[in-house]
C-alpha positions as a Markdown table, in Angstrom:
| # | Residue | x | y | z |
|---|---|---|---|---|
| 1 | Unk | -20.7 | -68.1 | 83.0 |
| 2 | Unk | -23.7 | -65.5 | 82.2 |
| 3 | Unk | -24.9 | -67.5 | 79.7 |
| 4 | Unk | -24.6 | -70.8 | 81.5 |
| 5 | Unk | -26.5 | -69.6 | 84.4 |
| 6 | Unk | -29.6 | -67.9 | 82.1 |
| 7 | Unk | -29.9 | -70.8 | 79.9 |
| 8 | Unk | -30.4 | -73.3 | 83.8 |
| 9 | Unk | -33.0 | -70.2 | 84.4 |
| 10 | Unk | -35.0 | -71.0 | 81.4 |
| 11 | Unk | -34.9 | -74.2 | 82.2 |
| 12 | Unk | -36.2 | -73.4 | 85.6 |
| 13 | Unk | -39.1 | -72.1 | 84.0 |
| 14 | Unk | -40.3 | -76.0 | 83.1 |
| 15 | Unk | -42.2 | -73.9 | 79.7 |
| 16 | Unk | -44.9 | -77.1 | 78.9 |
| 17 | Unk | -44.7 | -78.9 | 75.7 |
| 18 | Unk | -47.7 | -77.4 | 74.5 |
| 19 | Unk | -45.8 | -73.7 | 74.8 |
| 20 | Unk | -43.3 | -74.9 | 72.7 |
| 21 | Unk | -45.3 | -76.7 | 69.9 |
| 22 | Unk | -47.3 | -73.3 | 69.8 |
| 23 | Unk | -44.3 | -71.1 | 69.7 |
| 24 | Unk | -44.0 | -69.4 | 66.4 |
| 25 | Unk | -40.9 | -69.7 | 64.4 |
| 26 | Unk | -39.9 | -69.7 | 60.6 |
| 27 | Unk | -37.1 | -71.1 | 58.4 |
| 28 | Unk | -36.2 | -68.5 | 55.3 |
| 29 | Unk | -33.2 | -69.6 | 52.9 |
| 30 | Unk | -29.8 | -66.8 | 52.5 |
| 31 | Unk | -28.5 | -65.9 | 49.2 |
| 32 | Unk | -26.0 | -63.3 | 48.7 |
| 33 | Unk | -24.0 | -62.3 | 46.2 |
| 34 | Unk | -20.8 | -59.6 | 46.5 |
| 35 | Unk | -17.5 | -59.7 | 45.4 |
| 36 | Unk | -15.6 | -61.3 | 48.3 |
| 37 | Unk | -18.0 | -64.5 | 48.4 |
| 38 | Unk | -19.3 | -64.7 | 45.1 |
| 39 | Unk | -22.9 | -66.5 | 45.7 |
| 40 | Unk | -23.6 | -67.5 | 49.0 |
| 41 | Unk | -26.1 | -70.1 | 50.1 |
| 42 | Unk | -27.5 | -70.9 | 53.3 |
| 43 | Unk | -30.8 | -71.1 | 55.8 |
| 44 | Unk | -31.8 | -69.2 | 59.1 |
| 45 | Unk | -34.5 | -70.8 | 61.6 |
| 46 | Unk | -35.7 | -68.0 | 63.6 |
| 47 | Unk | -37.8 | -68.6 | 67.0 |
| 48 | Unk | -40.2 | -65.7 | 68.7 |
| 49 | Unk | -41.8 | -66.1 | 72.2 |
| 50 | Unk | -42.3 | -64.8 | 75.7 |
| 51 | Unk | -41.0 | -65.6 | 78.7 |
| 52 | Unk | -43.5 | -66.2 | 81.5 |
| 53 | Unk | -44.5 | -62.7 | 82.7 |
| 54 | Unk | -42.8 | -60.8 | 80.0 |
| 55 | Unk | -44.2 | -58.8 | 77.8 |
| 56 | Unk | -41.0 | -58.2 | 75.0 |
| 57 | Unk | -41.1 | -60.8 | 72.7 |
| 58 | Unk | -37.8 | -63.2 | 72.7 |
| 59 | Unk | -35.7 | -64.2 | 69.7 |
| 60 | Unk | -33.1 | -67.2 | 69.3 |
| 61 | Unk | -31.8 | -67.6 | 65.7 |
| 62 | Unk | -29.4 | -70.3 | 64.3 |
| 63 | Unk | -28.3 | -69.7 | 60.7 |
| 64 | Unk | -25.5 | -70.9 | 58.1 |
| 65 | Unk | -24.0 | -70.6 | 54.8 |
| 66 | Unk | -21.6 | -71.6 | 52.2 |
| 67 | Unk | -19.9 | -69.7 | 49.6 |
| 68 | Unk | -18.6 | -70.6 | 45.7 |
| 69 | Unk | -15.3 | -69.8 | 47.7 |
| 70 | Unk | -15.8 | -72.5 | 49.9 |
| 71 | Unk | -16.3 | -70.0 | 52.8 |
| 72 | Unk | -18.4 | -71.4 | 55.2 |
| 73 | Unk | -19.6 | -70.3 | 59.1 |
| 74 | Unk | -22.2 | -71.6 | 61.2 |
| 75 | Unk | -23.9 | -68.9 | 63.8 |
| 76 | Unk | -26.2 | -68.6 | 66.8 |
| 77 | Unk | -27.7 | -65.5 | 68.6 |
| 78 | Unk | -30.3 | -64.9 | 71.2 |
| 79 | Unk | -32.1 | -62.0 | 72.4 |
| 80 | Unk | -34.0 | -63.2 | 75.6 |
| 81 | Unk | -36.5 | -60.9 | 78.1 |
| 82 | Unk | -35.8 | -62.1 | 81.7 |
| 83 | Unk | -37.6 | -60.4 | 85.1 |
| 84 | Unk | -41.3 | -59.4 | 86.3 |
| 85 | Unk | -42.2 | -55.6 | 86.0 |
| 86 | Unk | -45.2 | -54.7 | 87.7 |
| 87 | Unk | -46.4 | -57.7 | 89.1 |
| 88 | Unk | -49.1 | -57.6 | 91.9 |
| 89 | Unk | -47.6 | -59.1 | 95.1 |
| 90 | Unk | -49.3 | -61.7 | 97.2 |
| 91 | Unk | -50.3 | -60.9 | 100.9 |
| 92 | Unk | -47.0 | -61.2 | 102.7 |
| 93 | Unk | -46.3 | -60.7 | 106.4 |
| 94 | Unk | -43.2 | -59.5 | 108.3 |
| 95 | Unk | -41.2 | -62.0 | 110.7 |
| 96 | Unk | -41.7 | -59.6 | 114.0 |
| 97 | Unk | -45.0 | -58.1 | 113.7 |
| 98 | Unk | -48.8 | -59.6 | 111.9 |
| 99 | Unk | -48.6 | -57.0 | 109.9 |
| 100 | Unk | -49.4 | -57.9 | 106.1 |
| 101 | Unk | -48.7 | -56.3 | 102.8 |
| 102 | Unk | -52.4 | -55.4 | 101.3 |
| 103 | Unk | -53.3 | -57.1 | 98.3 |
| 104 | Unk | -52.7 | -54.9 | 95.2 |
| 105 | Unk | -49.2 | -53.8 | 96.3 |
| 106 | Unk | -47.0 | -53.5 | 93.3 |
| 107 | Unk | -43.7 | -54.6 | 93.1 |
| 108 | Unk | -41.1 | -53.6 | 90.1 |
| 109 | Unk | -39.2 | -56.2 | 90.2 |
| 110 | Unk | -35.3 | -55.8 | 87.6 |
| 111 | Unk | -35.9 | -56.7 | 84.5 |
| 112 | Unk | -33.0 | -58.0 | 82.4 |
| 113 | Unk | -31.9 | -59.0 | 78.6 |
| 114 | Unk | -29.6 | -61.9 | 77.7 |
| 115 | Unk | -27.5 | -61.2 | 74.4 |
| 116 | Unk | -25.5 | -63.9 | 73.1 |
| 117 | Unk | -24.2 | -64.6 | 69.9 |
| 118 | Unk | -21.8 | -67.4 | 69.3 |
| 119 | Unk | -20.0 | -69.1 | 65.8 |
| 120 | Unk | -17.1 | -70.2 | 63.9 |
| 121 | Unk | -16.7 | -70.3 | 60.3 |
| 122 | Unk | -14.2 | -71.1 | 57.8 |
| 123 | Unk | -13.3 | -67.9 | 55.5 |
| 124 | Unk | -10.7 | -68.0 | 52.7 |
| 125 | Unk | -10.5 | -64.2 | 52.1 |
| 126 | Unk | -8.3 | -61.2 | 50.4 |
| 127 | Unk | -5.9 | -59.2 | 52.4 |
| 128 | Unk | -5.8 | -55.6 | 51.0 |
| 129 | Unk | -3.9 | -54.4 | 53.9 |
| 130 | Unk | -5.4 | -51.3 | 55.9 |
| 131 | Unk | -5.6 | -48.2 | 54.8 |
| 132 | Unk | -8.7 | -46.1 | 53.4 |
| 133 | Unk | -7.4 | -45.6 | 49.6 |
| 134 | Unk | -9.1 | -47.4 | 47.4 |
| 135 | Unk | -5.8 | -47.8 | 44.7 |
| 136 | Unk | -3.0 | -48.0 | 47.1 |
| 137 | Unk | -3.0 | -50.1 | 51.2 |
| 138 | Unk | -0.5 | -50.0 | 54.0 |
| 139 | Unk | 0.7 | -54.0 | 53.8 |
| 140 | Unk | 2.5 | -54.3 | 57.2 |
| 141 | Unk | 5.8 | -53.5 | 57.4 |
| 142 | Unk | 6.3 | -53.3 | 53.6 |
| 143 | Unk | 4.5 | -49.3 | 53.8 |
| 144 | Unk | 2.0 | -47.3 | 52.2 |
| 145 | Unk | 2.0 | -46.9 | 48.6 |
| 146 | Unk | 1.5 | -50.6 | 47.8 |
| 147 | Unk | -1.1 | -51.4 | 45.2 |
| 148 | Unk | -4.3 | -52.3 | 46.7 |
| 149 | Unk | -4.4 | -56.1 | 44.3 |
| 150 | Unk | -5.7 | -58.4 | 47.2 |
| 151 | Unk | -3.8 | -61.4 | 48.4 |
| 152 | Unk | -6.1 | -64.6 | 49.3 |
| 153 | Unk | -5.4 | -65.9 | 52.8 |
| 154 | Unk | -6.9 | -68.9 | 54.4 |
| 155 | Unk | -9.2 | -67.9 | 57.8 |
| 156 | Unk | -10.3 | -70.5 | 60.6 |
| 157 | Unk | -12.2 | -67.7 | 63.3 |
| 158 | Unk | -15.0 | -68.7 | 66.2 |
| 159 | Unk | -16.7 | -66.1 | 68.7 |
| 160 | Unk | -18.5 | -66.0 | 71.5 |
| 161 | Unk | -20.3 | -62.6 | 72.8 |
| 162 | Unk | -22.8 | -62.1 | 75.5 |
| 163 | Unk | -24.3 | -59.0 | 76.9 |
| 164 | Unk | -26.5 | -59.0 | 80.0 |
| 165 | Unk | -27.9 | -55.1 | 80.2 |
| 166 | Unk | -30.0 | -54.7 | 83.6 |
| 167 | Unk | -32.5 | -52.4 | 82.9 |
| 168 | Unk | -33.3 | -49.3 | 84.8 |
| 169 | Unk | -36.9 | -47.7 | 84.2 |
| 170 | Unk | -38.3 | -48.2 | 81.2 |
| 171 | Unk | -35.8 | -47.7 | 78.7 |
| 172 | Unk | -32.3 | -47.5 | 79.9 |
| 173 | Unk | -30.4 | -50.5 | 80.8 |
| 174 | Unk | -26.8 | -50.9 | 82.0 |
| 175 | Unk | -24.4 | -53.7 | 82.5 |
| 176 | Unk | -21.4 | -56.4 | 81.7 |
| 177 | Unk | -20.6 | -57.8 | 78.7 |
| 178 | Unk | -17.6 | -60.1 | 77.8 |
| 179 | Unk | -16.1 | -60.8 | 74.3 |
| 180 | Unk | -14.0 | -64.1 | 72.6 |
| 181 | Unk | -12.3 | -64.7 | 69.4 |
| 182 | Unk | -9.8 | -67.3 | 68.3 |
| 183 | Unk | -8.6 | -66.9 | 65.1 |
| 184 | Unk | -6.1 | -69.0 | 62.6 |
| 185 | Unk | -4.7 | -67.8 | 59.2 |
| 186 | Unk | -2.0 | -67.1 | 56.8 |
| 187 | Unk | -1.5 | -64.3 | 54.8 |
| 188 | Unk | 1.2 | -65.1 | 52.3 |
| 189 | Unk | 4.4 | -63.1 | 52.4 |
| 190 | Unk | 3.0 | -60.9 | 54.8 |
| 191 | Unk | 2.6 | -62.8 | 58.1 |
| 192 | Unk | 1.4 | -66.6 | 59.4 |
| 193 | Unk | 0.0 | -67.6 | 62.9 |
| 194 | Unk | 2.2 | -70.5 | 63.8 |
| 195 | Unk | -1.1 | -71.1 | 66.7 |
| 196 | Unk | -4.3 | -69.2 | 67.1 |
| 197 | Unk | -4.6 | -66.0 | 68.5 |
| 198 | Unk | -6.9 | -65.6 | 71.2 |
| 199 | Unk | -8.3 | -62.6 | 72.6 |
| 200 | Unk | -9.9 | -62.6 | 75.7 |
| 201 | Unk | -12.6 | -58.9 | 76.7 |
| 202 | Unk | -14.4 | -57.8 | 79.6 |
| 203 | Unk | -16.7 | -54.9 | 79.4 |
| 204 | Unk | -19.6 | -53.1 | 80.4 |
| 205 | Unk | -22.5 | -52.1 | 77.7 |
| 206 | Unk | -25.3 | -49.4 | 78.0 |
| 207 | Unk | -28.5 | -49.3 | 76.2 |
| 208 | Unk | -31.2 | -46.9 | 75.6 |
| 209 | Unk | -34.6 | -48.5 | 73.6 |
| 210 | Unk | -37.6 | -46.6 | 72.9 |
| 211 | Unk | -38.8 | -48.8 | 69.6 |
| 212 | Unk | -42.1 | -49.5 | 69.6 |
| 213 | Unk | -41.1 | -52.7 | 67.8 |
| 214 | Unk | -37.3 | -54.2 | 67.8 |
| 215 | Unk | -37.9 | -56.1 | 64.1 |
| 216 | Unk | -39.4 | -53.5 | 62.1 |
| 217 | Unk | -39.8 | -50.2 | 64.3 |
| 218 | Unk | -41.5 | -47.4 | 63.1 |
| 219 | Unk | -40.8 | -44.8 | 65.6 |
| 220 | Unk | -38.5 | -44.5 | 68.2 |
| 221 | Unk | -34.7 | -44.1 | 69.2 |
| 222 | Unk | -32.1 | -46.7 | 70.3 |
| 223 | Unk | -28.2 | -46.4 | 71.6 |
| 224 | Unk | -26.3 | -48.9 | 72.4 |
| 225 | Unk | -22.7 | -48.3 | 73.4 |
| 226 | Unk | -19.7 | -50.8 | 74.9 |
| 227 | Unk | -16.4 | -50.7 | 75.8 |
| 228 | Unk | -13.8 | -53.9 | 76.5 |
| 229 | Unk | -10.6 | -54.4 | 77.5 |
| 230 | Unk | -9.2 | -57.4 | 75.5 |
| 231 | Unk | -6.1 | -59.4 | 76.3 |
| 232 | Unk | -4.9 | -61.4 | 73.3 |
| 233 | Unk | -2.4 | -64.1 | 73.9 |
| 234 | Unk | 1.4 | -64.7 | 72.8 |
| 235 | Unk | 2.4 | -64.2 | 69.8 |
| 236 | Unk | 5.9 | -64.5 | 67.3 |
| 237 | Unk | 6.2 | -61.1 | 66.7 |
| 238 | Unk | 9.4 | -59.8 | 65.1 |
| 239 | Unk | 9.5 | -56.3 | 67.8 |
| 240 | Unk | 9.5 | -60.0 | 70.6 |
| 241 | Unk | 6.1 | -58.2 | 72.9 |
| 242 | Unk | 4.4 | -61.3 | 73.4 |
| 243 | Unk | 1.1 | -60.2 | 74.5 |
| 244 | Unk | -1.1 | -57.3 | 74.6 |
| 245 | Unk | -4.1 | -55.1 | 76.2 |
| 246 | Unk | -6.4 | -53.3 | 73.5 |
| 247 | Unk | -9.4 | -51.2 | 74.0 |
| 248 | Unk | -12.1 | -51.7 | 72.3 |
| 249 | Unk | -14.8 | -49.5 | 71.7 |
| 250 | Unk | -18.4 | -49.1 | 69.7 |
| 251 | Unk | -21.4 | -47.2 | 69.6 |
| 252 | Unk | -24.9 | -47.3 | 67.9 |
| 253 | Unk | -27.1 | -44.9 | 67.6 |
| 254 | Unk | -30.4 | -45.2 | 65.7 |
| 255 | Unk | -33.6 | -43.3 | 65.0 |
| 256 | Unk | -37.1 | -44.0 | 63.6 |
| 257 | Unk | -39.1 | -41.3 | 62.3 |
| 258 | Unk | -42.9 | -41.8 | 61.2 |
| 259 | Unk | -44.4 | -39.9 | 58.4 |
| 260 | Unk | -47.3 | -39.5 | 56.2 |
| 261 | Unk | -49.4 | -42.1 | 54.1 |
| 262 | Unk | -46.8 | -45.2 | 56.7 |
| 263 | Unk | -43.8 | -44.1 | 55.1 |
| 264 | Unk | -40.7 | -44.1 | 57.9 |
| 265 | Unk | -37.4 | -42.6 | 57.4 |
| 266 | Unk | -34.6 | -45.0 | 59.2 |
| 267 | Unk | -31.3 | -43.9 | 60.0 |
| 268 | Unk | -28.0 | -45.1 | 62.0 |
| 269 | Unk | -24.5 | -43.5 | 63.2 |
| 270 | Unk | -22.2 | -46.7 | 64.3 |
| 271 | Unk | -18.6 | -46.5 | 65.0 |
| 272 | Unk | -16.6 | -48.8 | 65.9 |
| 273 | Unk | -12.7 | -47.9 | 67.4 |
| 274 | Unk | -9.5 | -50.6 | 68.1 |
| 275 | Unk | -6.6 | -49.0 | 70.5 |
| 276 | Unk | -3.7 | -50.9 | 70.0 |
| 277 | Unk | -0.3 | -50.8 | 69.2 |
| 278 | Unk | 0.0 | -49.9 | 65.6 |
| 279 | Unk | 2.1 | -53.6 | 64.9 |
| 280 | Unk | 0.0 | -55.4 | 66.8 |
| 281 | Unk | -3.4 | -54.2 | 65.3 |
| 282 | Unk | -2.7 | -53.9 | 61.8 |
| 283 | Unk | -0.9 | -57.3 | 61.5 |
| 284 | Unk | -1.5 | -60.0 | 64.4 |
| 285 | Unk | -4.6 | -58.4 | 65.0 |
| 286 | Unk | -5.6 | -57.8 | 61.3 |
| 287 | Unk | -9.0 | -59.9 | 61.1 |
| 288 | Unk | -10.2 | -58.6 | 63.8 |
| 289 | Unk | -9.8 | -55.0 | 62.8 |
| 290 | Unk | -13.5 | -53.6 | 62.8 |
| 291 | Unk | -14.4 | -52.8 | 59.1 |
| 292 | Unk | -16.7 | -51.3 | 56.7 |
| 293 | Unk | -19.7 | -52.3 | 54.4 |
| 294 | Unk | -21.3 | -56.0 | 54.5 |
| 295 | Unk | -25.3 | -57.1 | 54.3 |
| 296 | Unk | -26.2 | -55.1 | 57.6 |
| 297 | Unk | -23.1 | -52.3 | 57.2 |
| 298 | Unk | -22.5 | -50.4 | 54.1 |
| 299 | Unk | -24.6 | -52.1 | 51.8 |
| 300 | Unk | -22.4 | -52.3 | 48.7 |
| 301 | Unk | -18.8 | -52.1 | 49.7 |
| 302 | Unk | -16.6 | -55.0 | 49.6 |
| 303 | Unk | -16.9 | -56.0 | 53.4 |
| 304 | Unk | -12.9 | -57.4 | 52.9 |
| 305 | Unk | -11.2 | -54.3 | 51.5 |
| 306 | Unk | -11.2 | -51.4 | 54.2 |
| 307 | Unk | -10.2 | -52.2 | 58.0 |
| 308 | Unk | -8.5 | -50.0 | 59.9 |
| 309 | Unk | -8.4 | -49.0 | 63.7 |
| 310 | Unk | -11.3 | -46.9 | 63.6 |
| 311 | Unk | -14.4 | -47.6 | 61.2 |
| 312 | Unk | -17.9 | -44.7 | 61.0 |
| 313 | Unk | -20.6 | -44.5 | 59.2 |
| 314 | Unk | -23.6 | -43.2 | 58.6 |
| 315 | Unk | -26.8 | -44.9 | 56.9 |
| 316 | Unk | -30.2 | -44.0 | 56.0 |
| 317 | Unk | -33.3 | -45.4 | 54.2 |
| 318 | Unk | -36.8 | -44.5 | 52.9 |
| 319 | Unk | -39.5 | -47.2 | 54.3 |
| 320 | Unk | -42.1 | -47.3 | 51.4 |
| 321 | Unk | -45.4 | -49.4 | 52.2 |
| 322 | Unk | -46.5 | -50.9 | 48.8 |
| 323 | Unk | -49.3 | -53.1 | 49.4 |
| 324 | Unk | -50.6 | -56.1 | 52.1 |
| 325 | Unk | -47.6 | -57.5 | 53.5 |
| 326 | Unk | -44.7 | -55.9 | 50.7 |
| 327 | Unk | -42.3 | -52.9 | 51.3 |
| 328 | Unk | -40.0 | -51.1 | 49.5 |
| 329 | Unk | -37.3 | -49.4 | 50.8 |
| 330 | Unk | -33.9 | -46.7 | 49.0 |
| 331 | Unk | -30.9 | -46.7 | 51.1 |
| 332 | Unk | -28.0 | -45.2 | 51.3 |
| 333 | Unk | -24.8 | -44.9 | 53.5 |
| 334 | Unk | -21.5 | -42.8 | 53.5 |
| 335 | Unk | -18.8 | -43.9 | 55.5 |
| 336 | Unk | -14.9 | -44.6 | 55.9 |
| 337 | Unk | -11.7 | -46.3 | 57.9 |
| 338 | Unk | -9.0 | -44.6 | 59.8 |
| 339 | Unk | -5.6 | -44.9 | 61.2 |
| 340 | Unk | -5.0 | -43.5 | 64.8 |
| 341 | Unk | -1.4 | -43.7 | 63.7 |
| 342 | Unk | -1.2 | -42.4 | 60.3 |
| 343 | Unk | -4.4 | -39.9 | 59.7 |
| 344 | Unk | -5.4 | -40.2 | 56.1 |
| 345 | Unk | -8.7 | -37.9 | 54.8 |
| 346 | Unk | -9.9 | -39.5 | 51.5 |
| 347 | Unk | -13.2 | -39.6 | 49.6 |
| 348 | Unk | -15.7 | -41.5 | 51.7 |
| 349 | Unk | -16.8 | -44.6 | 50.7 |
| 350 | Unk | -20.8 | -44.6 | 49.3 |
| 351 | Unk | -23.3 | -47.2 | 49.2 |
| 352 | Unk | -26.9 | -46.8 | 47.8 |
| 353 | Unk | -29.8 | -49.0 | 46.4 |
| 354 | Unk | -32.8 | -50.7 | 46.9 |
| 355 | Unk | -35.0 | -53.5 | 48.2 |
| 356 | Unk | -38.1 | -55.4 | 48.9 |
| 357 | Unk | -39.8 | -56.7 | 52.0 |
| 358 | Unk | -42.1 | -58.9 | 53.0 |
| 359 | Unk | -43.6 | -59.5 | 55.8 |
| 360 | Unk | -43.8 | -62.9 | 57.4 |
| 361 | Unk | -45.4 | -63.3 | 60.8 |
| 362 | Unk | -47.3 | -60.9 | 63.2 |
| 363 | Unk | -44.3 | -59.7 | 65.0 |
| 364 | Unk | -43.5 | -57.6 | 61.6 |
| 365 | Unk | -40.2 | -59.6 | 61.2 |
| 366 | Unk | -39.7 | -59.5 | 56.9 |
| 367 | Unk | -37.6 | -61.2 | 54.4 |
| 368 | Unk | -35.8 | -58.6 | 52.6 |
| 369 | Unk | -34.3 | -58.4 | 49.5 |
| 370 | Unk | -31.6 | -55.7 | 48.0 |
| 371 | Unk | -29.3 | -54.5 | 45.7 |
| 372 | Unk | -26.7 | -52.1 | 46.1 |
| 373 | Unk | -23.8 | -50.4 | 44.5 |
| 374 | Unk | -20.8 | -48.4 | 45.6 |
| 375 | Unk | -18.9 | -45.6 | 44.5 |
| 376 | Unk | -15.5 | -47.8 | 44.8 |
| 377 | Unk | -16.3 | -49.6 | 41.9 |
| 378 | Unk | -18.4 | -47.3 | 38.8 |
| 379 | Unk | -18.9 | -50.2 | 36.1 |
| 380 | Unk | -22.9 | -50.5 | 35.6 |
| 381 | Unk | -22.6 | -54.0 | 33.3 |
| 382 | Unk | -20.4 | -55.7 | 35.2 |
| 383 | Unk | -21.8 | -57.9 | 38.4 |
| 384 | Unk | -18.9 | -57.6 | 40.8 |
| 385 | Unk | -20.0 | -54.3 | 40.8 |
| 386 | Unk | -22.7 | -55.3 | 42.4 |
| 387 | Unk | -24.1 | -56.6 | 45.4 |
| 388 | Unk | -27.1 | -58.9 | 46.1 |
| 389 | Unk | -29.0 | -59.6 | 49.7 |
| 390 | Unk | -31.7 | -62.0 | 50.7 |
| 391 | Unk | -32.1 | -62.8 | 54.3 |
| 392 | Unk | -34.7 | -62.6 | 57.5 |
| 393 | Unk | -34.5 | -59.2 | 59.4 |
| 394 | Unk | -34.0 | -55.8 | 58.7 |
| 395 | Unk | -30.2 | -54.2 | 57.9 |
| 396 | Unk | -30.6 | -51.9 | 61.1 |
């Protein structure tokens, strides 16, 4: 419904054709490479404008890709600038009396954001069960102590999130977000969806941004944090509960620090916690467990091999200008899953490496490029040891 009614208030705006021919936008091709895809391939179209009397700059992004796995997934997502801040007011006079408002008056009207991003993707993956070991998972009912091999299990899984934070003053914004997945798969010997599972959130999100630029800041602080209550649907379950209530919870907190000669030191603290009954969550619930690592997580990590209830981490890179538009940066990130139900310390999980950025367009929006290792698997001269990134937009 939010989005349905922001997209008719665009349209209300009646932008000319000549504003959209001259709206800048670019096309960049995806390749990845990491152990639970193999190589990826794919293309992101990326459009930047204003809205009428806004001075943040709008994004709306549609991208895809397909896998050597045959994984494929198809994705759109939108960051749009609605509302007037200090806008002079015409002359204006009340009902009951000729009394006018002077010219120059200044109104702050609310200003808004629209957050949307929507998808569904076809993902044959491997199940390694939850757990944080890196030898041995927790495989359902079957108990810990289970070698962590991997099981391939087919994936169907769409989404739909929007976030509609109301801002109030300059920074700080407040307000409701809802959250959809569907999801199909079979994991064999461990447990089938006979139809999909769908889960159903309502929540409320609050923001705080200070960047002075949301592609490629190089100062400031942002924190976003949300919490939903999801209902998923019926289920088969052996225990017979046929439905559920989980909380969900996640925060984000970033910061930007400037320093001598343009260099910039980046860091972010994410979490990200499921509370669920333990069956329900590690099995009916399993791909939608949050999880660590990926091209914008843990660089490094195998984004398939450790979910749990509760996933942290902590990342941090070196922003090196090199020369004209190229950058270089070193990362690195430490980080780990957890089970509310069966606490389990372990040696946190480590990604590192580096990249290469370059930028494309005057909203300091790059291309990046990076390599990155973990300290799950220590083989230097073999690939799958390896991960490889090259997409639009920076990690965080």
């Amino acid at each position: 419904m939010i989005l349905a009614w922001a997209l008719l208030h665009i349209a209300s705006y009646a932008i000319s054709l000549d504003s959209i021919l001259n709206l800048p936008a670019m096309g960049v091709p995806v390749i990845n490479y990491c152990p639970e895809t193999t190589w990826e391939f794919g293309a992101a179209a990326q459009g930047y404008f204003r809205l009428p009397n806004q001075q943040r700059i709008s994004i709306v992004q549609i991208d895809g890709t397909y896998s050597l796995k045959h994984q494929w997934y198809i994705n759109a997502q939108g960051n749009l600038y609605f509302g007037i801040k200090d806008v002079t007011a015409p002359l204006q006079k009340d009902n009951n009396t000729s009394i006018g408002r002077p010219k120059g008056d200044r109104i702050e009207a609310k200003e808004w954001q629209l957050q949307f991003r929507v998808g569904y993707g076809n993902r044959p993956a491997t199940y390694y069960g939850t757990y944080n070991d890196p030898h041995f998972a927790n495989e359902g009912n079957i108990g810990i102590g289970m070698l962590r091999r991997g099981t391939p299990y087919d994936l169907q899984r769409g989404y739909l999130n929007v976030q509609a934070p109301i801002y109030i003053g300059k920074h700080f914004a407040i307000g409701p977000m809802t959250d959809v997945l569907i999801a199909q798969y079979n994991i064999e010997n461990i447990y089938t969806t006979t139809k999909p599972i769908l889960q159903l959130g309502l929540g409320a999100v609050v923001q705080y941004d200070s960047r002075d630029n949301v592609f490629y800041p190089t100062q400031g602080i942002f924190f976003k944090a949300s919490a939903t209550a999801a209902w998923t649907n019926k289920m088969d379950i052996p225990e017979g509960q046929q439905a559920t209530i989980n909380g969900l919870l996640a925060a984000d907190l970033r910061q930007y620090i400037p320093l001598p000669h343009n260099l910039v030191i980046a860091w972010q603290l994410k979490g990200q916690f499921m509370l669920s009954e333990y069956y329900i969550s590690h099995l009916t619930l399993y791909p939608m467990l949050p999880r660590l690592g990926g091209q914008d997580g843990l660089r490094g990590i195998n984004s398939d091999m450790f979910r749990d209830d509760i996933m942290l981490a902590l990342q941090a890179e070196l922003r090196i200008p090199i020369w004209s538009i190229f950058r270089a940066t070193i990362f690195a990130g430490i980080g780990d899953v957890y089970d509310f139900h069966n606490w389990h310390w372990t040696t946190p999980k480590l990604g590192y490496g580096i990249g290469l950025r370059a930028a494309i367009n005057k909203a300091k929006v790059n291309i990046r490029f990076d390599v990155a290792r973990s300290n799950v698997d220590n083989r230097w001269n073999n690939i799958n040891a390896y991960s490889f990134y090259l997409t639009a937009t920076e990690a965080f």
